[in-house]
N, C-alpha and C positions, 0 to 999 in steps of 0.2 A: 807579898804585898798586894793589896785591893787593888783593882785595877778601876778607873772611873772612864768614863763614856768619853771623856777628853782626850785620856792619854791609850786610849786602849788600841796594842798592837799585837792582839793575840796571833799563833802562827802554829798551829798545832794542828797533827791528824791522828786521831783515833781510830785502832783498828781492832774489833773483837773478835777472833775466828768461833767457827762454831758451824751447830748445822746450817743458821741464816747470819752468815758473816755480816759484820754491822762496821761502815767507811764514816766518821765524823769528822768534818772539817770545823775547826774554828781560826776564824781570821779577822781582824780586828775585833769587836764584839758581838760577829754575828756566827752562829752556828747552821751549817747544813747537814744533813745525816741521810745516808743511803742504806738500804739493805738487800741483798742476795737472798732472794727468798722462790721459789721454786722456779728456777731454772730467769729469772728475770734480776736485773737489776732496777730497786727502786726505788722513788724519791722517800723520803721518810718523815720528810719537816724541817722548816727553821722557825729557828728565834733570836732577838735581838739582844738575847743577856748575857751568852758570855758562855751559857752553861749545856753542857753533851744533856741529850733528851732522854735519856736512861736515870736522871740520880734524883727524882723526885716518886718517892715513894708513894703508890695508892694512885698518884694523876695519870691519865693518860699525855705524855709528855710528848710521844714520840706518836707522829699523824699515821692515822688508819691506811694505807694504801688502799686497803680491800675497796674502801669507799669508790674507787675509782675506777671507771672504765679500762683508761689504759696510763696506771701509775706508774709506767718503763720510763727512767731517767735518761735514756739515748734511745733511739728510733732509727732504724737504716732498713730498705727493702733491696732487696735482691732476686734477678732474675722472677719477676712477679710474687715474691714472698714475704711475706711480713717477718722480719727476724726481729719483733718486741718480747720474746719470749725464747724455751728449748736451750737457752747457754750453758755450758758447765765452765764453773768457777774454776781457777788455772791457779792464780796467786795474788796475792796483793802487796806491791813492793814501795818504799817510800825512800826517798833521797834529800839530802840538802844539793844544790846546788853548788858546784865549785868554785865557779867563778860568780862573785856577786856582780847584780846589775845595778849598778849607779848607786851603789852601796846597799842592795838589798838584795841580799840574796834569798833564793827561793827553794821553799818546803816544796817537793814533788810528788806525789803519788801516783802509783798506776794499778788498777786493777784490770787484770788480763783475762779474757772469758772467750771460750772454742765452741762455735754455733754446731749444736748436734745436727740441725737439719745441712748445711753445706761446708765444702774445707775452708771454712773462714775461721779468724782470730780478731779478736776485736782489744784495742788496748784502751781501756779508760782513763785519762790522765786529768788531776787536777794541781793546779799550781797557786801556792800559796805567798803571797810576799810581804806579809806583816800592817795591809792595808784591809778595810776593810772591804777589799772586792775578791772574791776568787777568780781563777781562769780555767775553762772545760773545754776540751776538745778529746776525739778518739781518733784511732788509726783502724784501720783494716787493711790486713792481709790476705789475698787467695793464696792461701796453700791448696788449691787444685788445680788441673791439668787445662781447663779451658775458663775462658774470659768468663765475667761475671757482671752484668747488667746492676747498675745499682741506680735504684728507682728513687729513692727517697733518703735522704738524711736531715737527722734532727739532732745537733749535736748534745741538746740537752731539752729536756719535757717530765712532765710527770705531776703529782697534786703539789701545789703551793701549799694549800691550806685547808682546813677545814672547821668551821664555827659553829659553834650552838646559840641556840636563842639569841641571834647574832643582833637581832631589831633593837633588845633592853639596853644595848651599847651605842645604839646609831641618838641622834637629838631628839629628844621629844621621844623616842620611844613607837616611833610610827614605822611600822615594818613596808620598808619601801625598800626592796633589796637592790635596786638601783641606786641608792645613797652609799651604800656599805664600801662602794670600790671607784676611784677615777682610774682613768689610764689615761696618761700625758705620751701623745707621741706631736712628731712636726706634720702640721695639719696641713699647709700648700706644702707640695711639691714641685710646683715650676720651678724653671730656670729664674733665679733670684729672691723666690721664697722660700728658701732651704730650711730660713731659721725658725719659720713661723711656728711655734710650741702652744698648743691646746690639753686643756685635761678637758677628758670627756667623760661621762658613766658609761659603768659597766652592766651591760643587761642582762636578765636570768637567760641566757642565749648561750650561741657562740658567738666570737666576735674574732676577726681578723685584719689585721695589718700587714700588706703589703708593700715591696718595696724594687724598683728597675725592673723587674721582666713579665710582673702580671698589672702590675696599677703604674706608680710613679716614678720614673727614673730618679728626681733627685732625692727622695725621702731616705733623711739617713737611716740607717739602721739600730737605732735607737727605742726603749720607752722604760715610761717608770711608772708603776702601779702601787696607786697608794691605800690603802687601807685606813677607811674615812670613822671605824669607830675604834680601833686599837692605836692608828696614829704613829704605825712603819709603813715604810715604803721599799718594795724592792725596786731595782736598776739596772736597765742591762744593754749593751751594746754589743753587736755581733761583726768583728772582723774580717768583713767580706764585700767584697765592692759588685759582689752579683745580684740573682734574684735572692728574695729572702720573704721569710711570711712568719709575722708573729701570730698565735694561735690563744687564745682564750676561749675557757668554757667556765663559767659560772652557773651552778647547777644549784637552787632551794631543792628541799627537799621536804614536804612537811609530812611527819609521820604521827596516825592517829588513832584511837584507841575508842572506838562509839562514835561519839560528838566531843569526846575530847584531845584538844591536841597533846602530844605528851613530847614532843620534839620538832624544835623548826631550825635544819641543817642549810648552812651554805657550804657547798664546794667547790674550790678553786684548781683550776689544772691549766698547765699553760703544754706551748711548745715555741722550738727556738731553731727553724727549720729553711735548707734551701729551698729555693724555688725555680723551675727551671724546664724547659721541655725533659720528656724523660725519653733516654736515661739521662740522668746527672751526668756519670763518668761510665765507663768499661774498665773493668779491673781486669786488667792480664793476671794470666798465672805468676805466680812468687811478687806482683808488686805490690805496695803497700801506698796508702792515701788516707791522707790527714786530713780531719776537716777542719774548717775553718774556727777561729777560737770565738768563746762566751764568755764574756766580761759582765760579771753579773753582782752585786751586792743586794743587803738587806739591812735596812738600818732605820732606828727611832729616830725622828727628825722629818724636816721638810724638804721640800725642792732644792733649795740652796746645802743641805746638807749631803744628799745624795750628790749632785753636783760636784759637789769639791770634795767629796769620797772618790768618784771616777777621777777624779784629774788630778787627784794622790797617788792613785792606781797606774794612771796612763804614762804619769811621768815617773813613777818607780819603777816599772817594769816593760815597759811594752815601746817609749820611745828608748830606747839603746844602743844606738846610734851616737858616734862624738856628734855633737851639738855646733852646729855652725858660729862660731865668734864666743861658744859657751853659753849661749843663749838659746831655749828652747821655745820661744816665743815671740817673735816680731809685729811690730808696727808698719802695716803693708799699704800701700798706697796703688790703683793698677790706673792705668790712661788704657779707653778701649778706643773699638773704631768707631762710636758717635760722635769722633771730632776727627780731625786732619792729625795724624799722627807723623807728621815731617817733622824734621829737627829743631826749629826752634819750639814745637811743640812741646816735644818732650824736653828741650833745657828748659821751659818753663814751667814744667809739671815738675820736676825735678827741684827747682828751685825751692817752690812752695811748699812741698814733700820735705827736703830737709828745715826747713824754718819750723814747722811743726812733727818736726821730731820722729817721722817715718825713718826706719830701720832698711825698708827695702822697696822700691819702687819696680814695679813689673810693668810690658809692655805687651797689651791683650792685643786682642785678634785683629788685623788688619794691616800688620807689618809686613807684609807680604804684598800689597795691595799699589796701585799710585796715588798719590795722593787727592784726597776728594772722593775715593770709590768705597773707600772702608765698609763701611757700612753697609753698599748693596752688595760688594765684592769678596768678602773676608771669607766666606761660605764657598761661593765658588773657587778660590785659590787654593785652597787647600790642599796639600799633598807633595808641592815641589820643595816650603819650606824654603823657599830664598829670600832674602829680603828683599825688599825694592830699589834698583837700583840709583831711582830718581830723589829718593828720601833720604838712602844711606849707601853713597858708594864703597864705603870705606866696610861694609857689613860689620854696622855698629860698633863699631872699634873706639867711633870720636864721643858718641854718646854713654857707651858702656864707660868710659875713661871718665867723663862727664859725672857720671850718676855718681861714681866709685872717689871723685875728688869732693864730693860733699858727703861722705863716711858712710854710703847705701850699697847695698846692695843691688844689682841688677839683676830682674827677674827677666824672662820672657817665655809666654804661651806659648803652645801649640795642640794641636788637636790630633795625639799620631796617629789615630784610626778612622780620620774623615779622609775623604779620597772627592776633593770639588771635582765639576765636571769642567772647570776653564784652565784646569792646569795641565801641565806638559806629561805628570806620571801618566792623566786619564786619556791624552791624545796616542798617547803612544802603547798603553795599554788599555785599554777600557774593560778589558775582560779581568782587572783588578777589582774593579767595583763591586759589588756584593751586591746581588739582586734579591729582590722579597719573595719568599716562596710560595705563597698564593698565588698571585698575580704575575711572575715573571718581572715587576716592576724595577728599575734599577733604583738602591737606595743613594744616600749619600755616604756608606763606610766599606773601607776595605773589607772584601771577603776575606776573612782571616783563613778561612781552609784551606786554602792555596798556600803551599812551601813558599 
């Protein structure tokens, strides 16, 4: 039966062996394909019809890798070594899933590759759930005798795309390669502008997005790059609450013959990579480390379409978790400390909370505090985690009973990795604190190296 762009929940992997083994994924109706092709694993192309990039006779179907500096679909360095390259191909294994997740169970592949340069094993896993997003991550193994420094991981990179006379598709036909591509990430990063979403252009450059450890702490780890004269967009969110750096290179190319031009090439390559002082990790001998997962699609449509593609995705597979009340989504309401957060406070935050139909009321920073100081004090308290004794003797037992007899839920903050300087952990220990390594300065967070 046809499948149409409505109902389409394609869930298949193609595997051709051969001297350049060929991995194709289709999931909902968008196609990605990889090849094994001298000693590398690389990206190969998507499209958003439905159809493996081999069955169109005469076209170039399936994207030129050659085109590209470094077309490796996974990126990891080791002990100061580029390992994008040097693998021998081991197997390629695919699995259904046994137990399904929230009634979707999941197509698995793994293709397993042994680095000639070091005794590493690298597993490449993709996971398919009938939606139109895949999920990428690898595992590496030392199978050798001593630690192994890993500099750099990129759980997924390589060409996106590649166009010809890409300009006769953009408006008006005016070769302005800055029109051909947006890229939508959350433009502020403060604390309380998390959600602020910008599309910008893409320029014949490199261009990168960072996120917590080199630029913004709160930038989620998101973006969607849309293709302004074809009219897909890919999308993708990375699993990782660390540093992170998304990577674009957009490369014209115009190639020419006298005075005349006989090809004007755009090239797209991205990467989807940590960020982090290096090393990353230390890999002991025989341990194994996963990197964090790539929730990635490509689909005809717009923002709202991508959008509700990931949150088909997110809630098929990846929240799997029983669901609190059956409910994967709540109406939240938070009281912080730029008021008095005393009891009749919060019964009347509480009050108003259920009248309009809030699901869970939380109680933010400053419950710790006495009342009145919230605001200068929530910062310094930090650490002992008690409540106030003056607010709530009863440590929230009358308000938590309160919130729960108007059908809410009761939330409450905390911050478990601030360490204030006016609480009793930091009087009693101060050599808790985590100091800045430039400067010797003391910060505000627990030094987590310490057992």
């Amino acid at each position: 039966m046809q499948k149409t762009l409505a109902d389409a929940d394609f869930k298949n992997i193609y595997y051709q062996p051969g001297e350049k083994p060929v991995f194709c994924y289709r999931f909902g109706m968008t196609v990605y394909e990889e090849v094994f092709d001298a000693g590398r694993l690389v990206a190969a192309g998507w499209n958003t019809s439905g159809y493996p990039l081999n069955v169109l006779e005469g076209l170039p179907t399936r994207l030129d890798y050659n085109l590209f500096a470094e077309p490796q679909a996974f990126d990891v360095e080791v002990n100061g070594r580029s390992l994008a390259c040097d693998w021998e191909f081991v197997d390629f294994f695919q699995q259904e899933e046994s137990e399904p997740l929230n009634g979707h169970a999941l197509l698995h592949g793994t293709i397993t590759l042994r680095s000639r340069i070091l005794p590493l094993l690298a597993r490449v896993h993709t996971l398919l759930d009938g939606t139109a997003v895949m999920t990428r991550y690898f595992t590496l193994e030392n199978q050798g005798d001593h630690p192994m420094n890993i500099s750099a991981i990129a759980p997924l990179c390589g060409g996106m795309e590649a166009m010809n006379y890409w300009e006769t598709c953009l408006e008006g036909g005016k070769p302005d390669i800055e029109k051909l591509y947006s890229l939508g990430t959350f433009d502020a990063a403060g604390w309380g502008q998390e959600g602020l979403f910008r599309w910008h252009a893409l320029p014949d450059a490199g261009y990168s997005v960072y996120g917590r450890y080199r630029r913004d702490r709160h930038r989620h780890p998101l973006f969607l790059l849309r293709n302004n004269a074809l009219g897909h967009i890919f999308f993708a969110q990375l699993g990782w609450a660390g540093g992170y750096a998304f990577h674009f290179d957009l490369n014209r190319a115009d190639e020419a013959w006298g005075m005349e031009r006989v090809d004007r090439r755009a090239r797209l390559a991205f990467t989807i990579a940590l960020d982090s002082p290096k090393p990353l990790l230390v890999l002991q001998p025989g341990e194994t480390f996963e990197t964090p997962r790539v929730h990635i699609g490509c689909i005809q449509g717009n923002l709202d379409d991508a959008v509700n593609a990931m949150h088909a995705h997110i809630r098929a597979s990846v929240f799997t978790l029983p669901a609190a009340r059956g409910v994967r989504g709540w109406v939240e309401a938070g009281v912080g400390p730029a008021r008095v957060l005393d009891f009749p406070a919060l019964q009347h935050a509480a009050d108003k909370a259920a009248a309009v139909g809030v699901e869970a009321l939380i109680v933010d920073a400053g419950w710790s505090c006495p009342a009145g100081t919230e605001i200068r004090e929530w910062h310094r308290r930090c650490g002992d985690w008690l409540a106030d004794p003056e607010k709530y003797g009863d440590d929230f037992a009358a308000i938590r009973q309160y919130v729960h007899d108007r059908g809410m839920l009761f939330g409450l903050w905390m911050d478990a990795e601030r360490l204030g300087n006016a609480s009793r952990a930091f009087q009693e220990h101060p050599e808790w604190m985590a100091r800045r390594y430039v400067d010797g300065m003391r910060t505000s967070m627990l030094d987590m190296s310490r057992p």
